[in-house]
C-alpha positions in Angstrom: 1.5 -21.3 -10.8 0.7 -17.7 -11.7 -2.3 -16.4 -10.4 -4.9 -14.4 -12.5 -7.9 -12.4 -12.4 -9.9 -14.6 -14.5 -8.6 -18.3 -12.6 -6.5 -17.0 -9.8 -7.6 -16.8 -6.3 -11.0 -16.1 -4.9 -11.4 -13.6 -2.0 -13.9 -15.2 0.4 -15.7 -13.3 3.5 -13.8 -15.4 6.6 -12.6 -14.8 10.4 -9.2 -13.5 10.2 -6.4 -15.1 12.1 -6.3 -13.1 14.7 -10.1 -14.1 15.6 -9.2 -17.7 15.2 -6.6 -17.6 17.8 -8.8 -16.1 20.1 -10.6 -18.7 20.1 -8.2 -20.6 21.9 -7.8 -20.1 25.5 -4.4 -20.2 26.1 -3.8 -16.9 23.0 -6.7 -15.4 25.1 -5.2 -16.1 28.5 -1.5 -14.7 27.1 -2.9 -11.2 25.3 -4.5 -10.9 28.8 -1.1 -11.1 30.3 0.6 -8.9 28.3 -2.3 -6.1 28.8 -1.8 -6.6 32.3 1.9 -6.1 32.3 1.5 -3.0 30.3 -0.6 -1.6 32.7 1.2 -2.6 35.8 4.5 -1.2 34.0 2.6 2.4 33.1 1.3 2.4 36.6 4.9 1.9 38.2 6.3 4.7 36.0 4.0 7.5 36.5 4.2 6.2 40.8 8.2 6.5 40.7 8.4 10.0 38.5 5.2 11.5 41.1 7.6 10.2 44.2 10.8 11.5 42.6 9.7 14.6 41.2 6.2 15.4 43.3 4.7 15.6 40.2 3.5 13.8 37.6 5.7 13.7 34.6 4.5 13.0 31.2 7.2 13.5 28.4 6.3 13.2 25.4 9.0 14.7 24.0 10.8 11.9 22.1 7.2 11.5 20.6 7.4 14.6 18.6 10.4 14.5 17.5 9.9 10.9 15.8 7.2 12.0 13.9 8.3 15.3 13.4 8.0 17.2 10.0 4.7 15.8 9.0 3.6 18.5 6.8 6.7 17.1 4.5 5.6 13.9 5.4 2.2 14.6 4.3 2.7 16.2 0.6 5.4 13.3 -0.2 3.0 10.7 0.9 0.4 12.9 -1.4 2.7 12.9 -4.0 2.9 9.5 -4.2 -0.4 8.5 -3.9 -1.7 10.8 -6.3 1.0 8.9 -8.9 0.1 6.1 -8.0 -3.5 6.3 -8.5 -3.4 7.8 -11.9 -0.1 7.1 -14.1 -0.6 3.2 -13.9 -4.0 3.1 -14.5 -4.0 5.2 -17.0 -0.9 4.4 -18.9 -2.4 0.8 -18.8 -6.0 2.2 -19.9 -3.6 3.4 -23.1 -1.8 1.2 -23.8 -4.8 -1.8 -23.5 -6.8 0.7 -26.2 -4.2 0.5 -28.6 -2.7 -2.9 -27.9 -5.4 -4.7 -30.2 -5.0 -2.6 -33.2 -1.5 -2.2 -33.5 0.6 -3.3 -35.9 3.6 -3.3 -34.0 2.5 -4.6 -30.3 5.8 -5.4 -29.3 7.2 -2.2 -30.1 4.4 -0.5 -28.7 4.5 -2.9 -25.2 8.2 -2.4 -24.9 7.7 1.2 -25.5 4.8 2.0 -23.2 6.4 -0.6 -20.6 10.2 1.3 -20.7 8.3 4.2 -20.2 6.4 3.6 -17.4 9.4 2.1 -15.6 10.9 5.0 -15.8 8.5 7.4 -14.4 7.9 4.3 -11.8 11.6 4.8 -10.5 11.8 8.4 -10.5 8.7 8.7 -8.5 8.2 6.0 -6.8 12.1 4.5 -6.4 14.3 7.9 -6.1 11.6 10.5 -5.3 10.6 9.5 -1.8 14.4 8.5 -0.5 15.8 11.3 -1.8 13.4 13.8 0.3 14.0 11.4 3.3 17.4 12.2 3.2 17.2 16.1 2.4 14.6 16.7 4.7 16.8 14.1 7.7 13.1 13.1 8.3 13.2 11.7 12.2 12.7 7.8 12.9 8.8 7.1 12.6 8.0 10.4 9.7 11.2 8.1 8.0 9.4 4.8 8.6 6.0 6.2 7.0 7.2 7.3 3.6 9.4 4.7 3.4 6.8 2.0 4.0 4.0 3.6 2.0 6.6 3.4 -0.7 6.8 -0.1 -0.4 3.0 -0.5 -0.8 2.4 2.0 -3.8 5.1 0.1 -5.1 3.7 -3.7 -4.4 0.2 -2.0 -5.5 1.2 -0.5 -8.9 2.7 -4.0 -9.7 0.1 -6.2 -8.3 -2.3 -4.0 -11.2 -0.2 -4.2 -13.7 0.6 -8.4 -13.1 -3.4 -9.2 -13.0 -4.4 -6.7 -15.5 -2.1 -7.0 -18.3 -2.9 -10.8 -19.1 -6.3 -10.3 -19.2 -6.3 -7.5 -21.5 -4.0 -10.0 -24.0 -6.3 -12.7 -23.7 -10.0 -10.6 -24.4 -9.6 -9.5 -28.1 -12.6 -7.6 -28.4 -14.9 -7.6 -31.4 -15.4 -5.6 -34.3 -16.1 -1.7 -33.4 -15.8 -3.1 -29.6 -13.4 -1.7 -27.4 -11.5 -3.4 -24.5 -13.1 -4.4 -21.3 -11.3 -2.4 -18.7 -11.3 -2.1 -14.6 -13.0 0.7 -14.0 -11.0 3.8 -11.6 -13.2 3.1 -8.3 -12.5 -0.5 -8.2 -8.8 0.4 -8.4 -9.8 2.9 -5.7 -10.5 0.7 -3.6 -7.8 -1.5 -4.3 -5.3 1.2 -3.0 -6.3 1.2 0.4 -7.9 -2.4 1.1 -5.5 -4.7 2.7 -4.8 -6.6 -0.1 -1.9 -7.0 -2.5 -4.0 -8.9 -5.5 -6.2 -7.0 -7.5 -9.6 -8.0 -7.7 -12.9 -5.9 -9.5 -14.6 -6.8 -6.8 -14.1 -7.8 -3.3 -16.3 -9.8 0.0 -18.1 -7.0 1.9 
């Protein structure tokens, strides 16, 4: 069943799952483990390049080159947060105002909705692949902007998917205009980790 803002789910302040398996000795016992092998590991490599070598040897080399170029990284990510932010909201702030009082609200949804799909794939679709490719951005810069893609991506639509209906379903009155989110709740959305929209959220 479709999940919406006005009978969809409830965000509810709770221990995530990472507590609850802490709680258990045997998750606790194995994350020790796994600490300790790290360490142990770290410990053997810095011993065998300060036999080796004399000295102790700490490349980080291969580090800067996998996130290298993140000035590019940083005004496409900017790019695309700044899009992100504003065109859906807005274009759905537009498109609410006049939905209501238009005589054609298919041709005006279909309109605004092509529209927007559009932009959506330019910027968000072709935009940040492209400059991965033109710029050969290294391994981890590549993983960034494609993955903060992704999430504008799942972001924009989760606003859209939970907004739209309720802006269908809340005719408002006679020299009334449409109930909208308002731009810091939407905020918020962007960088809480969350994929549902919500007005409001457990603090």
């Amino acid at each position: 069943r479709s999940q919406r803002m006005d009978d969809g789910k409830v965000f509810v302040a709770r221990a995530s799952l990472l507590d609850e398996l802490f709680e258990i000795s045997h998750i606790h016992t194995i994350y020790h483990m796994f600490v300790a092998v790290l360490l142990i590991f770290c410990l053997s490599t810095l011993a065998v390049d300060y036999i080796d070598q004399g000295r102790l040897v700490l490349e980080f080399d291969l580090l800067f080159f996998a996130f290298g170029k993140l000035w590019t990284v940083t005004w496409v990510w900017a790019v695309m947060f700044l899009y992100t932010l504003s065109v859906p909201f807005y274009t759905l702030m537009f498109w609410g105002s006049l939905y209501h009082n238009s005589r054609s609200k298919l041709g005006l949804s279909l309109s605004t909705g092509l529209i927007l799909v559009a932009v959506q794939t330019c910027i968000l679709g072709v935009f940040p692949v492209y400059m991965v490719v033109y710029h050969q951005l290294p391994p981890a810069s590549r993983f960034i902007v494609i993955l903060e893609q992704i999430r504008f991506l799942m972001k924009a639509y989760s606003f859209i998917r939970e907004v739209v209906p309720v802006i269908l379903k809340s005719t408002p009155k006679k020299g009334e205009t449409s109930r909208f989110p308002t731009f810091s709740s939407y905020l918020y959305f962007l960088f809480c980790p969350t994929l549902i929209f919500r007005e409001s959220y457990p603090r």
